[in-house]
Structures are given as structure tokens and as C-alpha cells.
C-alpha positions as CSV (number, residue, x, y, z in Angstrom):
1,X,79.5,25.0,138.8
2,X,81.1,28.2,139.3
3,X,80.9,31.1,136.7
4,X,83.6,30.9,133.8
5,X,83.7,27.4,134.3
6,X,82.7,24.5,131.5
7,X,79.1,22.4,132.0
8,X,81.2,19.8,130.4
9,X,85.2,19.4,129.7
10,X,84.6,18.8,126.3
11,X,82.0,21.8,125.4
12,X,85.2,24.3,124.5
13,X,87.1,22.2,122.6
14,X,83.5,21.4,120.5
15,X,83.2,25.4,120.4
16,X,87.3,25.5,119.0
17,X,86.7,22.9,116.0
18,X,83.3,25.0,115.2
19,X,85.2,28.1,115.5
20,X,88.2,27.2,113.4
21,X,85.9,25.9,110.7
22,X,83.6,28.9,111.0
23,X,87.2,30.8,110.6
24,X,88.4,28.7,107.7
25,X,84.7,29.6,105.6
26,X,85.0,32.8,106.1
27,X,88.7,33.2,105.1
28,X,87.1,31.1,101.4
29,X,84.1,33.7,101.4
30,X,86.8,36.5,101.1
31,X,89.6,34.7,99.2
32,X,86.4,33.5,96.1
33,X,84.3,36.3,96.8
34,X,85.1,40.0,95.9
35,X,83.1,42.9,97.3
36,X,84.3,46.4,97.5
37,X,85.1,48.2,100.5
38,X,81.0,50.5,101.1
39,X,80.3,53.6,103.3
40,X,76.8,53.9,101.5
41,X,77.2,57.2,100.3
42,X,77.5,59.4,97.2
43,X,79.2,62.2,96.7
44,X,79.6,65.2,94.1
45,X,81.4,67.8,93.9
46,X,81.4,71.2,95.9
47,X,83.6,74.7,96.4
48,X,84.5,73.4,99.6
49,X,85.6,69.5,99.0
50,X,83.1,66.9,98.0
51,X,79.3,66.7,99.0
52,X,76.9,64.2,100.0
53,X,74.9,63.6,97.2
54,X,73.2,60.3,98.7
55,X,73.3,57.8,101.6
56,X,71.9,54.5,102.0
57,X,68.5,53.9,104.2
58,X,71.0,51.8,107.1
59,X,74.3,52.0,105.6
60,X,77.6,52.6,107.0
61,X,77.9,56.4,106.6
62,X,73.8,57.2,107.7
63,X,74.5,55.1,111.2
64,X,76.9,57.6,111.5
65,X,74.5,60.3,111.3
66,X,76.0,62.0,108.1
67,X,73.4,63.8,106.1
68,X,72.4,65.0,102.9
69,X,73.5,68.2,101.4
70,X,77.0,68.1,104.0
71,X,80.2,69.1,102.7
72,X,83.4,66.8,103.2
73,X,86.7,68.1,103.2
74,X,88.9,65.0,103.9
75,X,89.1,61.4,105.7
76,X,91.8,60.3,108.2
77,X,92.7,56.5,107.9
78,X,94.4,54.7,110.7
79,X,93.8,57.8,113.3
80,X,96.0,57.3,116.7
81,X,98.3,54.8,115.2
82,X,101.6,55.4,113.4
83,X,100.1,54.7,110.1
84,X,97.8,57.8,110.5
85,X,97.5,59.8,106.9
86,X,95.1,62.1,105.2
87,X,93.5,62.0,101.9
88,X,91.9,65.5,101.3
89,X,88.3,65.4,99.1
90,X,88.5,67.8,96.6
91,X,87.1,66.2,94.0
92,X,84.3,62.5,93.9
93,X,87.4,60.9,92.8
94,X,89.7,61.6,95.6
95,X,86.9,59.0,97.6
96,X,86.5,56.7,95.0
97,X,89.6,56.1,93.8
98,X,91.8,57.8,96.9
99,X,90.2,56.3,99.7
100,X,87.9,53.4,99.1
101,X,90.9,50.9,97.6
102,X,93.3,51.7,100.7
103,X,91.0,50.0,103.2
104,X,89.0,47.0,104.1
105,X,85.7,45.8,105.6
106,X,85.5,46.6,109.8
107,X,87.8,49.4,109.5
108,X,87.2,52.7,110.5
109,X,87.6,56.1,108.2
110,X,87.0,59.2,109.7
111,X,85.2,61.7,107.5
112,X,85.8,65.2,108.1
113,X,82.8,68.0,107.6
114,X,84.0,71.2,106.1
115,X,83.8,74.0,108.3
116,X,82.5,76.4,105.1
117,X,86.2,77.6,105.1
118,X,87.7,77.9,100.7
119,X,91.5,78.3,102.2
120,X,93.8,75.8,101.1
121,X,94.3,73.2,103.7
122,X,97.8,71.8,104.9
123,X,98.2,68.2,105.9
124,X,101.0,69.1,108.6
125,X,98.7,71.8,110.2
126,X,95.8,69.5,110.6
127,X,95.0,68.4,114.6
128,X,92.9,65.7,113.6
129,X,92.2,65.0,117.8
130,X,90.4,68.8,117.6
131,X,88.6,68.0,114.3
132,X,84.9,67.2,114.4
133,X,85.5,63.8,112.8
134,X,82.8,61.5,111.9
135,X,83.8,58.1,112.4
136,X,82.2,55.3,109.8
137,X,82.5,51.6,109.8
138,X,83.8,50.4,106.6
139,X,81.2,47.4,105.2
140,X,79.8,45.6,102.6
141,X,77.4,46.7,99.9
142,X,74.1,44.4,100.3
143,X,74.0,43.9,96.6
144,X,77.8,42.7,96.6
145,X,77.7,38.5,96.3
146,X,80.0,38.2,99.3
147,X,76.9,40.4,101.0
148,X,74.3,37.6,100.2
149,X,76.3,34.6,101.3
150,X,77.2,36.1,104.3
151,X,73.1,37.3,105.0
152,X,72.7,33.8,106.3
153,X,75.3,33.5,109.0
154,X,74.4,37.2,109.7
155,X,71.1,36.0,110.8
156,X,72.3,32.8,112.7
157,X,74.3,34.8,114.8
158,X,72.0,37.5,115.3
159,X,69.3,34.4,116.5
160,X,71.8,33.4,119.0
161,X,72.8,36.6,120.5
162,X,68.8,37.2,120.9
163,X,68.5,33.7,122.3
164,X,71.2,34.7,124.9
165,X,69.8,37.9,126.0
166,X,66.4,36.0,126.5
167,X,68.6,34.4,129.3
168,X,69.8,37.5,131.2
169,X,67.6,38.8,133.6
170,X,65.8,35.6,134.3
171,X,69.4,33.9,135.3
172,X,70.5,37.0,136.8
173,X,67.4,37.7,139.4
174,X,66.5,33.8,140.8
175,X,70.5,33.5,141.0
176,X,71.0,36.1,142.9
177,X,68.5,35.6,145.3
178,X,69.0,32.1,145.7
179,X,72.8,33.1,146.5
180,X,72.1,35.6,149.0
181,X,69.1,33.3,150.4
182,X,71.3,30.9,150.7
183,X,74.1,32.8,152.2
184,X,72.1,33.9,154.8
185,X,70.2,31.2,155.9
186,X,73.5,29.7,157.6
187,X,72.8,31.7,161.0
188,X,74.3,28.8,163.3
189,X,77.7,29.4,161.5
190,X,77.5,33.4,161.5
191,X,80.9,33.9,162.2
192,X,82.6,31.6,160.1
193,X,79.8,32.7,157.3
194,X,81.2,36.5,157.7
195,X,84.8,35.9,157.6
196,X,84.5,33.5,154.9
197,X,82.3,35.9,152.7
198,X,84.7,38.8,153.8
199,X,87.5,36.9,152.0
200,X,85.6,35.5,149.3
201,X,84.2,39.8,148.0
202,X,87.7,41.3,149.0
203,X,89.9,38.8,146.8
204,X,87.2,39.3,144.2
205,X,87.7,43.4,144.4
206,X,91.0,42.7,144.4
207,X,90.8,40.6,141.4
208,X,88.8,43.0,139.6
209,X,91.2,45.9,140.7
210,X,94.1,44.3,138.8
211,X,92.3,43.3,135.9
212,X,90.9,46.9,135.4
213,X,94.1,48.6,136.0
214,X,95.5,46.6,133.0
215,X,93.2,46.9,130.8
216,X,93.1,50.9,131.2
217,X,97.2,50.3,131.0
218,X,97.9,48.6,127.8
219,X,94.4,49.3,126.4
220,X,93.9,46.1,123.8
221,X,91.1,48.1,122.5
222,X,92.2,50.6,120.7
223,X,92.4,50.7,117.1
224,X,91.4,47.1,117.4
225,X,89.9,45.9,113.9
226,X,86.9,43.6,114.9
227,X,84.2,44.4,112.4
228,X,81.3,44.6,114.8
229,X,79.5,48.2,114.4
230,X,78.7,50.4,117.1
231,X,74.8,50.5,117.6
232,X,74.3,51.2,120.9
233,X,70.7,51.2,122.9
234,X,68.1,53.5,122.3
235,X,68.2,56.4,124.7
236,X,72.1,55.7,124.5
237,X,74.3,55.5,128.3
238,X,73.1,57.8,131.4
239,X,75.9,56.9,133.6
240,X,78.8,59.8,133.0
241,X,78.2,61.1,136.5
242,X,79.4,58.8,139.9
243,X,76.0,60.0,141.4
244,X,73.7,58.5,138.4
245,X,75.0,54.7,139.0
246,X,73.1,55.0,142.4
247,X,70.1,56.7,141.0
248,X,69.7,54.2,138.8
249,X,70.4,51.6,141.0
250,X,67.2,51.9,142.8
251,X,64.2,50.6,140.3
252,X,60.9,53.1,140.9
253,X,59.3,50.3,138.8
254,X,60.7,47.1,139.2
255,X,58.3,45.5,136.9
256,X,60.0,47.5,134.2
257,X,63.5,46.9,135.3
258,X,62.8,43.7,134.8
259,X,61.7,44.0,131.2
260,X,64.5,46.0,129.8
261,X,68.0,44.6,129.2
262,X,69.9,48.1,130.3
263,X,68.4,48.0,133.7
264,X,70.6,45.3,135.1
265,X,72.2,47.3,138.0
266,X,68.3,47.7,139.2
267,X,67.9,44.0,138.7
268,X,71.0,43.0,140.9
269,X,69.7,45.4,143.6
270,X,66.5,43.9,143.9
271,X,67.6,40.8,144.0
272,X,70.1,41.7,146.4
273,X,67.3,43.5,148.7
274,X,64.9,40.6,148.3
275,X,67.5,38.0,149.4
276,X,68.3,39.9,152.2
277,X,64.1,40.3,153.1
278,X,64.1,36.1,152.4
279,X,66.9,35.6,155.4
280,X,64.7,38.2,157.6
281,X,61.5,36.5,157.3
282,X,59.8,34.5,159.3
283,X,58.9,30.7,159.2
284,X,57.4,29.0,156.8
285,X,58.1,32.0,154.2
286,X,61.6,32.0,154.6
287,X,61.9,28.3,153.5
288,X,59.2,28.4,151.2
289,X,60.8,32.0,148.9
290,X,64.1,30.7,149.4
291,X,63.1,27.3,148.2
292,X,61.1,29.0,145.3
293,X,64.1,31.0,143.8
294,X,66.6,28.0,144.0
295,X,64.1,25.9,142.2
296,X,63.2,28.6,139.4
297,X,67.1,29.0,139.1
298,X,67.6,25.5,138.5
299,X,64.9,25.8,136.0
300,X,66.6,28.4,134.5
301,X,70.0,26.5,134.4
302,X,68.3,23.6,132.2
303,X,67.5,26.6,130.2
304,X,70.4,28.2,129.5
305,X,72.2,24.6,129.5
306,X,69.8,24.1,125.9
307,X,70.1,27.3,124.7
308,X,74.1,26.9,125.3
309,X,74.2,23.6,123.1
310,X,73.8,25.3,120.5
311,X,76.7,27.6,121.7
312,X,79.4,26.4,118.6
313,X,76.8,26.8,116.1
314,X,76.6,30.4,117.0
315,X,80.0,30.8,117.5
316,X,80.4,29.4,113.8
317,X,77.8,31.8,112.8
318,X,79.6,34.4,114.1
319,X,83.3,33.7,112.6
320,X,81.8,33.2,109.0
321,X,80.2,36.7,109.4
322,X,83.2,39.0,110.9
323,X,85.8,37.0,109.3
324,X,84.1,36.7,105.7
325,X,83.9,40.5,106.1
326,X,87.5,41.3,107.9
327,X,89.6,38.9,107.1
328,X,91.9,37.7,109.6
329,X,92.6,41.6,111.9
330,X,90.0,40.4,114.6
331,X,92.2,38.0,116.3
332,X,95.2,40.2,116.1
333,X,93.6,42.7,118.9
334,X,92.5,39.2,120.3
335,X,95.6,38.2,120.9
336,X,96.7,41.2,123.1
337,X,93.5,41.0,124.7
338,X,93.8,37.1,125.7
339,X,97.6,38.3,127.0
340,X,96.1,40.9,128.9
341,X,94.1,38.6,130.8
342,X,96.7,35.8,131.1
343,X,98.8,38.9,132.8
344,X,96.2,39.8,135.3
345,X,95.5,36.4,136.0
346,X,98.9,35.7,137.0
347,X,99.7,39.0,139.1
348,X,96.4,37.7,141.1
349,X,97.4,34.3,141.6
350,X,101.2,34.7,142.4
351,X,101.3,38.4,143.7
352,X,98.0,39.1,145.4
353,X,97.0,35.9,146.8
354,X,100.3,34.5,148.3
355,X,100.2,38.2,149.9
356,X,97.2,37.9,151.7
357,X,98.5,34.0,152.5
358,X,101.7,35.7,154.1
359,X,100.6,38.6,156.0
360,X,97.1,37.6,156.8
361,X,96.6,33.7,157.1
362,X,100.4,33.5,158.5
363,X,101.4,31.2,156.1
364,X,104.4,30.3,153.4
365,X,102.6,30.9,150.3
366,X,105.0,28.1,148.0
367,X,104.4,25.6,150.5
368,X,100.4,25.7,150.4
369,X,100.8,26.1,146.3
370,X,102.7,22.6,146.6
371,X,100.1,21.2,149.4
372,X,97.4,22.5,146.5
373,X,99.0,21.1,143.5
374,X,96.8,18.0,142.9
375,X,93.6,20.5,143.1
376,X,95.2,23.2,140.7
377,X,95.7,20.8,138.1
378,X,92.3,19.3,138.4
379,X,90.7,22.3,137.6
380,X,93.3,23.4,134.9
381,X,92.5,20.2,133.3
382,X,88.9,20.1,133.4
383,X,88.0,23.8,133.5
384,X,85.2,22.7,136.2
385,X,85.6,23.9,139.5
386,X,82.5,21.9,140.6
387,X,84.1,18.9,138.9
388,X,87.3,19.8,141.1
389,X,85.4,20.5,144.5
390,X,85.8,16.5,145.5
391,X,89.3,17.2,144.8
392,X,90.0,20.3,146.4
393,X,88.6,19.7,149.8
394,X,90.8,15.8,150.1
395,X,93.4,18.3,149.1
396,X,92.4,20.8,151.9
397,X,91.9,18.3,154.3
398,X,94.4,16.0,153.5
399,X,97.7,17.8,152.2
400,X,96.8,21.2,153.9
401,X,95.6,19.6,157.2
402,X,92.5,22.4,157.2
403,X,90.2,21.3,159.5
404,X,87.1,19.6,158.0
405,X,84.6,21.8,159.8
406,X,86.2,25.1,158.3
407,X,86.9,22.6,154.5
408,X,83.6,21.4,154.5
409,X,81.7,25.4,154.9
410,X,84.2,27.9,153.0
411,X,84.5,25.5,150.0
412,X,81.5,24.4,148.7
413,X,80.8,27.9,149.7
414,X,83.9,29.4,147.5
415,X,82.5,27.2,144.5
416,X,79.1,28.9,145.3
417,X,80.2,32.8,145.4
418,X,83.8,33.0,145.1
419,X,84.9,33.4,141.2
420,X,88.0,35.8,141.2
421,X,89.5,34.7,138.4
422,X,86.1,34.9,136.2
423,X,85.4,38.7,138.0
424,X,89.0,39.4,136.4
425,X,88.0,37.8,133.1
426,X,84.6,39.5,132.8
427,X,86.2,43.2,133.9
428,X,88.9,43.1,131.4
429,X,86.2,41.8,128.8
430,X,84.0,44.2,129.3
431,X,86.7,46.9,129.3
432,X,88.3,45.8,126.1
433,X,85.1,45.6,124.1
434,X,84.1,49.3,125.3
435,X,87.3,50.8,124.4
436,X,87.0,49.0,121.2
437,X,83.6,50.4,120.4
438,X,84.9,53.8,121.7
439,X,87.3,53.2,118.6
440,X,84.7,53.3,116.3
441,X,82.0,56.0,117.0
442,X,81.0,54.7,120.6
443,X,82.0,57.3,123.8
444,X,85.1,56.5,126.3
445,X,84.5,54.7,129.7
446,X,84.2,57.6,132.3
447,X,85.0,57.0,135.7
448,X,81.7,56.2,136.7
449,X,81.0,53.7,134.3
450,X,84.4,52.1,135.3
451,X,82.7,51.6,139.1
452,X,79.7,50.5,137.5
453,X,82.0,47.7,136.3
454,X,83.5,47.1,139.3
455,X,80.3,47.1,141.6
456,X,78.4,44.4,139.0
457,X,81.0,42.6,138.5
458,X,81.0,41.9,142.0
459,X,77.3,42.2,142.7
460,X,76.7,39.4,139.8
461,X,79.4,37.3,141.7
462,X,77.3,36.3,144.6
463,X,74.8,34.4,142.5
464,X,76.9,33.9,139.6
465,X,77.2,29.8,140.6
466,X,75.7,26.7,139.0
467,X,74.8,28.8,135.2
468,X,77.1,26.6,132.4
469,X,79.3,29.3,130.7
470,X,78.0,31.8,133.5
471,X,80.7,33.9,132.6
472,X,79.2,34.4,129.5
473,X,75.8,35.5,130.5
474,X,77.4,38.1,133.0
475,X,79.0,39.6,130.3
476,X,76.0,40.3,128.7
477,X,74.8,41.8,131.7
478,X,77.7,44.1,132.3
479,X,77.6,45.3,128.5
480,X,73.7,45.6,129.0
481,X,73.9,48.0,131.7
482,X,76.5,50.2,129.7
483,X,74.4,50.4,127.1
484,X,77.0,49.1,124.7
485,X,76.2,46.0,121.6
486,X,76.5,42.3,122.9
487,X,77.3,40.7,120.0
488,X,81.7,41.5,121.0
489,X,81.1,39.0,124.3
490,X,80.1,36.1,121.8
491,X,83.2,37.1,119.0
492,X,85.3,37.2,122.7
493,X,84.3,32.7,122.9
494,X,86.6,32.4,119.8
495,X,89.6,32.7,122.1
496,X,88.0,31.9,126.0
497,X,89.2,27.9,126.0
498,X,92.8,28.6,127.0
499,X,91.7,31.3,129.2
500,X,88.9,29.7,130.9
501,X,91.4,26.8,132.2
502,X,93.1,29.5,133.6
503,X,90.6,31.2,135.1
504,X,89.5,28.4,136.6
505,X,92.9,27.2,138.6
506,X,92.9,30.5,140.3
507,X,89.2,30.2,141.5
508,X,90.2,26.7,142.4
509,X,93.5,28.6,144.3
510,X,91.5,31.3,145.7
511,X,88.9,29.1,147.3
512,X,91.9,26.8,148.9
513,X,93.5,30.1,149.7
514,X,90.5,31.2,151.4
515,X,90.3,27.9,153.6
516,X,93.7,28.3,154.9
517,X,92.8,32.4,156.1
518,X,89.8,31.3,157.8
519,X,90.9,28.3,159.5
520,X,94.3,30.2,160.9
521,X,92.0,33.0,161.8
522,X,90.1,30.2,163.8
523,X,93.2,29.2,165.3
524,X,94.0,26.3,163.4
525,X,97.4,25.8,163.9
526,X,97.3,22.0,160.9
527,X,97.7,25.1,157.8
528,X,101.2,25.9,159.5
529,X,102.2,21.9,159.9
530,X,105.7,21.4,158.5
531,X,103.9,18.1,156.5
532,X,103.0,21.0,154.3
533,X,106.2,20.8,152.8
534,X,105.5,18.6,149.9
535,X,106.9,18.4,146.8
């Protein structure tokens, strides 16, 4: 089963009713429970504004490293959108009474230190982007009642997310290995391997290409309202300079890259290096490590196939906490992020691929997309590219008249390491969520943490195959290695059904697509049969 796709077609629809409930008790917890708006602090009053009087041991306001004994001289709400305003702190009541009632749990004031200066202030004057703004996370009081009911959920979801990142590196490392094991072990088809595997990591760049270039275009992001906090990992994110990715790519001690979460780029290039070594070894090593690593990764499969059935009871865990807490704003930025995806996908699909059809396999891209149809809406239908595999070769073979010695190696091969539509998915993801986070306190992407996305996106793409709601996991892995919380990939399942069918026809499409390149480049001449003409 490829990445992104479904261990079973009815496993998201199971996650949709779970979600929609978990939605519909949160919306109850909010509508029958009141709880004011809490940024754990008090104030008192100063020459200068208002002054921190107190904070809470973990609250809102301490997380964002306010202190004790600091002067405030205002709070922006809704910076960088056009509802932007002021409300200037010159006396305890200008917070209490001026600030608190105009805005709602998982919103984001920012707080503005005085700069010591007694002159009067102007609203129109103030440049809050030059302002040393302190950005806190609006949230619940722990002795509010809607607080305690939503402890419970809190810790459900907070079980699952640990359960998940259990998962990671495991999955990730006898995956990846396997994959490239695998991959290499096929030396009496070396030149049908390499052109195959050319296509199946350039559509994939290209895939991510696209998806990162609209993310970083319409930014769904930004100002999103999706009441998760911003904690990052200890140590916080090394990778603002290009140079650093490849530093840390290679592990001086792999032993400890392997025990910490935010080394995942030194995982993947391990496992990368000790596939390769497998291939290179001699007999009976090379059968006995390669046989070793698919085994422990279909050990790990069963294992993240049990800790994923209990995948809509997290997710329900998870919508009773943000939503009870939010309300309703988290699926508003989820809406422009699924569009964002749907976007990409279809530039891909109907821009991208039937280029690369036209002016590198030679063919007329809308008469292989008719040839394809039955295969397309198999997987669009079952969200299970391993499910459609049967499919899409008779397809390949029969409608696309693609020779069944080039069918039978590039697809089950595609379906292996070829997942363009779930590298898309994962990019964007991964994008949206940081931007987010940068929203609330976190730090913007810099350019080298964009490549970083990029290179493991594609890295984790190669041994990505046969892990149920792989896509998932990979996420995980991505956000690991930016240092950034994992809990937005799980809120991110509340909306993944209709874009996972998606995803999945233009894996499906890509892997046909890929079939019909290599066996032209072969000199097949059945892709360009006029019996392709089909309606």
C-alpha cells in the first residue's frame, strides 16, 4: 500500500463519523460551559502602562516568556489582518475589561513591553511589524469547569500523539532500507530499474515543487485560528543556514539519532547509506540484511496497523479538545488549506504530467487519461493504490497496450516508491502547519528549512510503501526534523478523506504515466496505438 493511501476503504469514513461527533461535543462543551478567555497573568498598575504583577507556573502568558516585574504598554488583536486594532494598557482595567471580552480561546494577542518611554502614545504612529511584540495564546483557566471536562480528551489525545511518535523512527529506518534493498537488488533489470526510478524521484520533485510554491503563494497559514500552542523541542530548530541541513545530515552517533525524534534527516541518511551497503554486499549477507529489514518492516506495519485502529478515537479526542476550546475557527483555515491542496493536486495531474506525456513519452496525454480511466476511478473510489494495482496494470496492458515486461516492473514498483500526490500532500501540510505556528510565537520557514522539506519529503518516499496511513507518519517525521509540535498533523486527519481519494488517483496516474515514458523510451511503439482512443 502506497503512502497517503487507506489500509482499508472504510477506515476514513470511520475517522469522519468519529470526527463529526468529536466536533458536535465540543461545539456542546462550549455552547453549556462558560470559561473566560485566560493569559495567566496579573497585572497592576505602573507610570508606564500596566505591570505584571503575576503569572501562572505553565500558563499562556509564562510560555511566552513574559516575566515578573515587566511593564505593558498595549496589545494588538488580529495583527496582519484587516481587523488589526490596538487597545493601549494604561490602567489593570484596560486588560480586564478592554481586551479579555474581545477575544476567544486559540487566538493570539500580542502584548507589547514598554520601552521605559512616559510620552503619550498615538495609535496611527504605532509600526506594530517593528514593535517587540510578545505573542500569547489565548486559553483556558484550569480551574474554569469547561477546563476540567476538557482535561480528559486533553489527555486522550496527548496518549495518541505519543503512541504515534513511538512509530516514527522504527517505521522510518527498516522502511527505508528495505526500499532501497529492494530497489537495488534488481541488477538483471538495471536499465529499466534506472529509468523507471529516474521518473518515479523527478515527478515526485516536481510534485513537491508545485505544492511548495503554493503554499508559500496563498499561505493558508497565516492568522489561521487552530488552537494548538506553539511548544517547540528543547534546544529549538538549527537549520536557518543551507550548510547546517548537510551537517546534520550526517549522524556522528547514529545510536543517538536513532533515539531522538528531531534527528530524522540523520535517520533517512543512514538508512539510505545502509541500503545502498545491503545491494554492495556479498552473498549470503546481502539476502540475509535485506531479508532482515523487510521482515522487521512488516513487523512494524502490524504495529502501526494497531496503533492506527485506534486512529478515530484520537481523532475524537482531538476535536473535543480544540473545538471545546475554539469553537468552530479551525476548520475555516482548514478549508483554504484542503483547497490549496486540491489546487496543487490538479496543476500536477493535468499540467505537469500530461507535459512530461507529450514531450517526453511522445504521447497524446487525453488519450492515455481515457485509456486510464477504469484505473483512476478505482483508486478514487477506494483510496488504495495497492487495492487498484490488479487494476491498473489490466489497464496498462490492456487499454494502453504497454508491454507486460515494462507493466509488470515499473508498476508494482510505482506502488512501492512512487507517491507524488502524497509528497504534494505532505509538503503543503507541513508548510501550512509551520506558517501557522509562525503565526503564534513560532519562527518563519527560512530557505533552508524549505529544502529540508523538499529533500525528506523525497528521501522518506523511497520507503514510504506498505505503512497504513503512511502519509501520516511522514508527517510526523517532517515536523520532527523542524523541530515544530506534532499534534497539527493529527487536527490536519479531520479533513484528509476527501483529499486522500485524490491523492491517491494521481499516484494511481503517475505510476500509469510512468509506464507509458519508459516503455516509449524502450521503443514500444503499443502506447502510440490509435486503439488508445477510447472513450
Amino acid at each position: 500500500m502506497k503512502a497517503g493511501d487507506t489500509p482499508a476503504r472504510g477506515d476514513h469514513w470511520t475517522v469522519l463519523i468519529w470526527m463529526v461527533f468529536g466536533v458536535g461535543v465540543g461545539l456542546v462543551m462550549q455552547w453549556k460551559l462558560e470559561a473566560p478567555s485566560y493569559l495567566g497573568l496579573d497585572v497592576s498598575a505602573s507610570t508606564s502602562g500596566v505591570r505584571v504583577s503575576g503569572l501562572a507556573a505553565k500558563g499562556p502568558a509564562s510560555k511566552a516568556g513574559l516575566s515578573v516585574g515587566e511593564d505593558l504598554r498595549g496589545v494588538v488583536l488580529n495583527r496582519g489582518t484587516e481587523e488589526e486594532s490596538y487597545v493601549w494598557l494604561r490602567t489593570p482595567s484596560d486588560l480586564r475589561e478592554g481586551v479579555l471580552p474581545r477575544v476567544a480561546q486559540g487566538e493570539v494577542v500580542w502584548m507589547l513591553p514598554s520601552r521605559g518611554s512616559d510620552d503619550p502614545r498615538v495609535v496611527e504612529t504605532f509600526d506594530a511589524a517593528t514593535d517587540k511584540a510578545v505573542p500569547v495564546s489565548v486559553g483556558l483557566s484550569k480551574d474554569s469547569q469547561r477546563a476540567k471536562y476538557i482535561a480528559p480528551f486533553a489527555f486522550v489525545a496527548a496518549l495518541f500523539i505519543s503512541l504515534l511518535k513511538m512509530l516514527i523512527v522504527p517505521i522510518v529506518l527498516s522502511s527505508i532500507v528495505a526500499g532501497v534493498a529492494g530497489v537495488g537488488a534488481m541488477k538483471d533489470l538495471s536499465r529499466l530499474g534506472g529509468k523507471t526510478f529516474f521518473y518515479y524521484m523527478a515527478t515526485s520533485v516536481l510534485a513537491i515543487i508545485v505544492g511548495q510554491t503554493l503554499v508559500n503563494i496563498i499561505r493558508p497559514g497565516d492568522g489561521a485560528q487552530l488552537g494548538l500552542a506553539y511548544e517547540p523541542f528543547a534546544g529549538g530548530s538549527d537549520s536557518s543556514q543551507f550548510i547546517e541541513v548537510f551537517q546534520r545530515m550526517v549522524p556522528s552517533n547514529v545510536f543517538n539519532a536513532l533515539g531522538d525524534n528531531s534527528a530524522m534527516l540523520a535517520v533517512i541518511f543512514f538508512a539510505l547509506i545502509l541500503g545502498v551497503a545491503i545491494t554492495r554486499s556479498a552473498e549470503p549477507h546481502n539476502t540475509r540484511m535485506r531479508e532482515w529489514f523487510v521482515s522487521l518492516n512488516e513487523v512494524m506495519m502490524k504495529m502501526a496497523g494497531g496503533v492506527l485502529k485506534l486512529l478515530p478515537y484520537g481523532v475524537f479526542a482531538l476535536m473535543v479538545k480544540v473545538v471545546a476550546g475554539t469553537g468552530f475557527e479551525p476548520f475555516k483555515a482548514l478549508l483554504l488549506y484542503m483547497f490549496t491542496v486540491a489546487l496543487a493536486l490538479f496543476i500536477h495531474a493535468f499540467i505537469t504530467l500530461p507535459l512530461v506525456l507529450k514531450f517526453i513519452g511522445g504521447l497524446h496525454p487525453i488519450r492515455w487519461v481515457k485509456a486510464m480511466a477504469p484505473a483512476l476511478m478505482t483508486a478514487f473510489s477506494t483510496s488504495s493504490s495497492s487495492m487498484t494495482l490488479p487494476v491498473t496494470m489490466e489497464t496498462v496492458h490492456a487499454r494502453g497496450k504497454v508491454s507486460k515486461k515494462v507493466g509488470s516492473f515499473t508498476l508494482p514498483l510505482g506502488a512501492t516508491i512512487n507517491m507524488d500526490g502524497t509528497a504534494l500532500y505532505e509538503c503543503i501540510g507541513v508548510i501550512f502547519l509551520a506558517q501557522y505556528y509562525a503565526s503564534v510565537g513560532g519562527d518563519p520557514l527560512t530557505i533552508a528549512q524549505q529544502g529540508l522539506i523538499v529533500i525528506m519529503a523525497l528521501m522518506a518516499s523511497v520507503g514510504a510503501a506498505g505503512i497504513p496511513s503512511a502519509g501520516l507518519v511522514m508527517m510526523l517525521t517532517i515536523l520532527s526534523a523542524l523541530h515544530l509540535p506534532l499534534e497539527g498533523a493529527a487536527l490536519l486527519l479531520a479533513v484528509d478523506r476527501p483529499l486522500d481519494m485524490m491523492r491517491t488517483v494521481v499516484n494511481v496516474w503517475s505510476d500509469s504515466c510512468g509506464a507509458a515514458v519508459v516503455a516509449r523510451s524502450e521503443g514500444e511503439e503499443g502506447p502510440l496505438d490509435p486503439a488508445l482512443d477510447v472513450v
